[in-house]
N, CA, C and O of each residue as an XYZ file, in Angstrom:
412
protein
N      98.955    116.521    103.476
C      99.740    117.710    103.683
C      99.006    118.907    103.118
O      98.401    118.813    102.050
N      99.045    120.003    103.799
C      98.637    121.225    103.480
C      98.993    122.285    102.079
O     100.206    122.379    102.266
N      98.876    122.661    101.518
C      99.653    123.242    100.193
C     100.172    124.196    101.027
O     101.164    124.684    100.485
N      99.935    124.727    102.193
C     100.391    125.986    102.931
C     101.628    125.976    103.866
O     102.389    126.870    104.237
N     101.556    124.597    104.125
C     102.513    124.298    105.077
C     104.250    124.272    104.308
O     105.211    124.024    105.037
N     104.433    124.537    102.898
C     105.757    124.628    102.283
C     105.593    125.484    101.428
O     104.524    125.911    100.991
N     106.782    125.813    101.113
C     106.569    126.918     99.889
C     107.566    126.240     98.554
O     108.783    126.108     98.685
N     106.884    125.884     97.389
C     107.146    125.039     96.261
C     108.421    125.915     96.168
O     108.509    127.134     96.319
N     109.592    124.820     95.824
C     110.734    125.669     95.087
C     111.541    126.242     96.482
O     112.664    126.575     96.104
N     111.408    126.469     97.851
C     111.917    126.982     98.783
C     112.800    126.348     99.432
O     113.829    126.692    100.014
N     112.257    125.332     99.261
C     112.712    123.664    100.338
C     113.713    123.397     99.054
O     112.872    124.086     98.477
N     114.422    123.159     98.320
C     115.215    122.529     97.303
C     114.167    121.751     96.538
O     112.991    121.483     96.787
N     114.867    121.510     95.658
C     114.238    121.355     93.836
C     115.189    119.714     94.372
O     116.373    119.492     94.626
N     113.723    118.699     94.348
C     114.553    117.431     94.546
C     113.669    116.667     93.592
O     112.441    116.742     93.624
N     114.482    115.788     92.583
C     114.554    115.407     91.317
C     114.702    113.789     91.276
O     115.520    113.331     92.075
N     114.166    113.074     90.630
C     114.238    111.383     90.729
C     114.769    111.121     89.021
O     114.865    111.993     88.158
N     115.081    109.565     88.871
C     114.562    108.875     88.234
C     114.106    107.754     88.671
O     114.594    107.312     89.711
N     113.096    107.041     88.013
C     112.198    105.714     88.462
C     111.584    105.164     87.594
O     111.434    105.830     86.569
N     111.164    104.184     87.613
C     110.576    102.911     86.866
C     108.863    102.860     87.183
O     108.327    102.732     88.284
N     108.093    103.029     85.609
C     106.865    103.096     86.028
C     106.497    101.827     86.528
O     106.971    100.980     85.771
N     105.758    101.216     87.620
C     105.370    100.029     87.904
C     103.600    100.020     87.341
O     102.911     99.168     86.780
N     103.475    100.692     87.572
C     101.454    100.694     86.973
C     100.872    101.862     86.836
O     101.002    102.869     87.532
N     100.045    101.633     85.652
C      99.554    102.916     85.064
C      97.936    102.792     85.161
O      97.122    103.376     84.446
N      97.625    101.722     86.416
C      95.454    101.945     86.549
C      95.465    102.879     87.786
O      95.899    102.557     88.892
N      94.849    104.261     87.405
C      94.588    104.912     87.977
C      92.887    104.744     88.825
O      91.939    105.122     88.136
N      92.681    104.398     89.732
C      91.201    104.622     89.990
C      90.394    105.675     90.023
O      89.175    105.507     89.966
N      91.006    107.049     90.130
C      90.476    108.250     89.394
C      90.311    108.405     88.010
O      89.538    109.278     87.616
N      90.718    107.927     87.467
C      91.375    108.053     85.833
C      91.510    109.568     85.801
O      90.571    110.156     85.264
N      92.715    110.461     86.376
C      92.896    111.444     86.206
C      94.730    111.324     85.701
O      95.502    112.280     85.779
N      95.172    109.727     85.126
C      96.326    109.616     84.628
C      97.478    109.187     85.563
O      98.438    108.697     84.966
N      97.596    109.282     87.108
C      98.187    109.357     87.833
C      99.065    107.578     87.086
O      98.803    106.851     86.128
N      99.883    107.562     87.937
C     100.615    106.362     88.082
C     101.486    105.273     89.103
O     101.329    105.629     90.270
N     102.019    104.522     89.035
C     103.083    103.795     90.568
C     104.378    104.294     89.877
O     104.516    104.354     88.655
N     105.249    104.621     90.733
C     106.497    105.165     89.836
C     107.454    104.678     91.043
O     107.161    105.313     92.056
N     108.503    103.759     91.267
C     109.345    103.020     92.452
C     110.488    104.097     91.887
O     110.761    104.022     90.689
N     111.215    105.169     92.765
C     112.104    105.873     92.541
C     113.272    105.699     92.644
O     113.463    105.390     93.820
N     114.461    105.714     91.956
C     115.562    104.877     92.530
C     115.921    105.818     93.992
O     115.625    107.007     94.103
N     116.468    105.174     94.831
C     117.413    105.708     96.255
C     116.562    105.907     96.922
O     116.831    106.072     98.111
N     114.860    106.002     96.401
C     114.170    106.881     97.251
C     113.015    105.392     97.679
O     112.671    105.122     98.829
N     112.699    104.805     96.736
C     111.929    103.829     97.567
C     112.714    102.064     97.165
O     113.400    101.740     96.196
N     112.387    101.480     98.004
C     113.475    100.514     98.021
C     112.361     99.624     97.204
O     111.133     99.548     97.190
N     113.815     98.790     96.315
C     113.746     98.100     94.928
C     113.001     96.611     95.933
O     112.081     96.239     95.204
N     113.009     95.986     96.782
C     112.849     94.900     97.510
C     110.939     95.288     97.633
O     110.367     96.013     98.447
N     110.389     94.517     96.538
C     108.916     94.620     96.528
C     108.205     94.290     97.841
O     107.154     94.813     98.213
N     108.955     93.292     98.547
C     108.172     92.592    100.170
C     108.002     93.679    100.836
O     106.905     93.982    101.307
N     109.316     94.576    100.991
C     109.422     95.563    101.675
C     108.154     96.691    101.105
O     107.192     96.727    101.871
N     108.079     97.315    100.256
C     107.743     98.277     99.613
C     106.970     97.912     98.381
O     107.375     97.953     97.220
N     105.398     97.427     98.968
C     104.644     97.077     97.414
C     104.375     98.225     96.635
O     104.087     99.345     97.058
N     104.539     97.705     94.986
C     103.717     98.593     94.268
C     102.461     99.020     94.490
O     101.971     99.935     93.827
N     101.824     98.401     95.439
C     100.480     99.166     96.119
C     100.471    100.786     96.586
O      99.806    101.794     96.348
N     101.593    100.407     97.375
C     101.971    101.353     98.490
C     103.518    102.456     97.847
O     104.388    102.883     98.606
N     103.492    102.647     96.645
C     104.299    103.416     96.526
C     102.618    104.889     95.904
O     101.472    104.684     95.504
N     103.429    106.201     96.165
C     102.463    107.376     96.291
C     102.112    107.145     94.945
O     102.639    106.120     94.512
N     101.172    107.942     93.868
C     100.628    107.908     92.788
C     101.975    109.409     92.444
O     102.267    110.314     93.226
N     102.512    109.176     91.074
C     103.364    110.212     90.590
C     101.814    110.672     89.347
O     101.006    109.846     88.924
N     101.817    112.157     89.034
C     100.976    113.182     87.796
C     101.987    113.049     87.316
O     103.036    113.095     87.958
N     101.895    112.801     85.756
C     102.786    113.310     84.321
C     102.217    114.656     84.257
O     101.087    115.052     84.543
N     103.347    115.329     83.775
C     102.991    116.468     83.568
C     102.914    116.818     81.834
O     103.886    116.618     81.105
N     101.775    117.294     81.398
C     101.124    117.866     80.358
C     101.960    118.833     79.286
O     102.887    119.470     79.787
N     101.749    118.981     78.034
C     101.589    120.556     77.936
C     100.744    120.943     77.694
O     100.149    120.196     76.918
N      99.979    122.210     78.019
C      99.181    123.278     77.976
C      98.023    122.463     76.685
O      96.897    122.016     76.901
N      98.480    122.479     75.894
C      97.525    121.872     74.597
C      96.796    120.546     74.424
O      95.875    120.191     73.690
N      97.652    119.835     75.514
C      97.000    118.679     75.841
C      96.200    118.821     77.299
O      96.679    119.362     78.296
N      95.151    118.342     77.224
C      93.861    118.811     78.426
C      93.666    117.572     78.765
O      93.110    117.289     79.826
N      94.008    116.847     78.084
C      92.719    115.519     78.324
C      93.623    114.459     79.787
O      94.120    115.260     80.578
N      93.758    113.695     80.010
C      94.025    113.358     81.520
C      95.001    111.626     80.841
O      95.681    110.772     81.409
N      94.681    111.776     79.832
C      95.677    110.200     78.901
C      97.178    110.540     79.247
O      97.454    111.606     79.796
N      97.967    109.780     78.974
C      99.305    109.732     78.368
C      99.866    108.203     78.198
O      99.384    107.220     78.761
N     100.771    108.207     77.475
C     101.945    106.697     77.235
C     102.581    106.109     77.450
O     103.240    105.342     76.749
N     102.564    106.411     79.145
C     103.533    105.681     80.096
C     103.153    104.577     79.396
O     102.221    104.503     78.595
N     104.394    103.177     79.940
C     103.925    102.284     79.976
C     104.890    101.688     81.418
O     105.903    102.184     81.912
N     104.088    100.402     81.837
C     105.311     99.576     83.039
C     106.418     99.343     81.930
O     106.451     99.158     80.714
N     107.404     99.463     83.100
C     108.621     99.423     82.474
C     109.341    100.637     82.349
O     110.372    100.869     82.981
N     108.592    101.739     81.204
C     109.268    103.246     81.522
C     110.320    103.376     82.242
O     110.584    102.603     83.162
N     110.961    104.256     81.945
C     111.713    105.194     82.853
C     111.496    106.097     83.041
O     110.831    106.563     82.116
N     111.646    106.687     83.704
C     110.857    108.298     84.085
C     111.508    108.829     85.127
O     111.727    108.314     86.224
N     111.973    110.482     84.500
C     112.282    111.427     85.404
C     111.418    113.134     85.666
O     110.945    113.984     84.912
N     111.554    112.995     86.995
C     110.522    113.663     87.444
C     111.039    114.690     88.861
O     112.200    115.098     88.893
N     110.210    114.980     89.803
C     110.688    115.573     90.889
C     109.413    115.647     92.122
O     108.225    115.781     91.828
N     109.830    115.553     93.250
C     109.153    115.500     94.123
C     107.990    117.132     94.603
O     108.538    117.635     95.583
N     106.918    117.834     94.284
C     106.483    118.402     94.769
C     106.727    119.517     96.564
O     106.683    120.663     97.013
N     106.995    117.996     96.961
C     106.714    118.277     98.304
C     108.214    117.750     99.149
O     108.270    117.213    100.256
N     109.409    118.115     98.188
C     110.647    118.208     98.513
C     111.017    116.870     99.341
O     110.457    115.776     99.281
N     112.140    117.272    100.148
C     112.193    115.897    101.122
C     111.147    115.084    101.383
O     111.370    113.880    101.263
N     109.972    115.451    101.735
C     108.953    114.398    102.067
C     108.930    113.139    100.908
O     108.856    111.929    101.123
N     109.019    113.846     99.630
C     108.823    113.098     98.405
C     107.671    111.852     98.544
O     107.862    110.636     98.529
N     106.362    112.639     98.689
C     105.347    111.675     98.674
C     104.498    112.384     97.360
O     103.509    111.767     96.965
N     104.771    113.337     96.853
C     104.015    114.101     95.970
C     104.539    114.268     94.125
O     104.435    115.226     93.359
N     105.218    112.611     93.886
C     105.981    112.773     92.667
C     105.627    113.262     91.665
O     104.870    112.434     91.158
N     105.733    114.553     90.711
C     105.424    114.967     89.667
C     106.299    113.912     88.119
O     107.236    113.242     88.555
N     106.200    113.835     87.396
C     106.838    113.091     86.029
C     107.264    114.354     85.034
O     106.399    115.228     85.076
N     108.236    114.638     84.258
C     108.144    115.926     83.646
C     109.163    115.092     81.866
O     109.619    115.710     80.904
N     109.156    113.557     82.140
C     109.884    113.219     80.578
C     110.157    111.784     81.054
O     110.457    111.506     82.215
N     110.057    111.100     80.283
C     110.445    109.959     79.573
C     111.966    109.390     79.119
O     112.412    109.563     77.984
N     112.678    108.691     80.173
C     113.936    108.781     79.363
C     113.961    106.929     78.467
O     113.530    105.935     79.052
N     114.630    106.880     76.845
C     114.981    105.966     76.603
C     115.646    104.732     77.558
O     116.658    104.847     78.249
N     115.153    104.019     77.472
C     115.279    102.671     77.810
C     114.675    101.816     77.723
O     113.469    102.059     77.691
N     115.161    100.089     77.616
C     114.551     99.106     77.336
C     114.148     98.493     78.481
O     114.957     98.044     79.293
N     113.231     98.449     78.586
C     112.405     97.109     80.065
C     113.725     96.309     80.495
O     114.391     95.622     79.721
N     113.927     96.458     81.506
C     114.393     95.232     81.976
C     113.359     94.453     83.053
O     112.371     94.926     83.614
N     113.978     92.965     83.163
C     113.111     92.006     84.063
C     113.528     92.448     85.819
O     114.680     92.758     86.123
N     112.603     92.415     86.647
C     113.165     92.447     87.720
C     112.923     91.090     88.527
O     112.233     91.034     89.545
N     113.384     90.323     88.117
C     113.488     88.979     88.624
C     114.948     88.488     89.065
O     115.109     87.350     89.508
């Protein structure tokens, strides 16, 4: 997608929570797998952690370096970039919770 083709913030401010599934980035620029609830379906056959988009944590200013502490399991709320499409997940916090099994 084009950065030109939407205008950030125009389209509605659309917001997740989700479960980090994996944190190996092959860029190592931090990215992650993040399965969103409502938005990508919990049924792995259907929808591998391969194939869910890479979500950016977002930083603050003082931190430069491209690390952070996700871990699988996480919870994480965040918001989609690129609005309805929601292929462009940003991360903006960490909410408490304990791992659960998805078995």
């Amino acid at each position: 997608m084009d950065a030109h083709s939407f205008q950030i913030g125009m389209d509605g401010f659309i917001w997740f929570i989700g479960t980090v599934e994996n944190i190996e980035d092959p860029l190592c620029v931090g990215r992650c797998k993040v399965r969103c609830i409502g938005w990508h379906d919990g049924d792995t056959e259907k929808l591998s952690t391969a194939d869910l988009p890479y979500a950016y944590p977002i930083a603050p200013v003082s931190q430069s370096s491209t690390g952070h502490n996700l871990r699988p399991g996480d919870w994480v709320v965040g918001f989609f970039l690129d609005g309805k499409l929601a292929q462009q997940p940003m991360i903006f916090g960490v909410l408490p919770a304990i791992p659960q099994s998805h078995t």
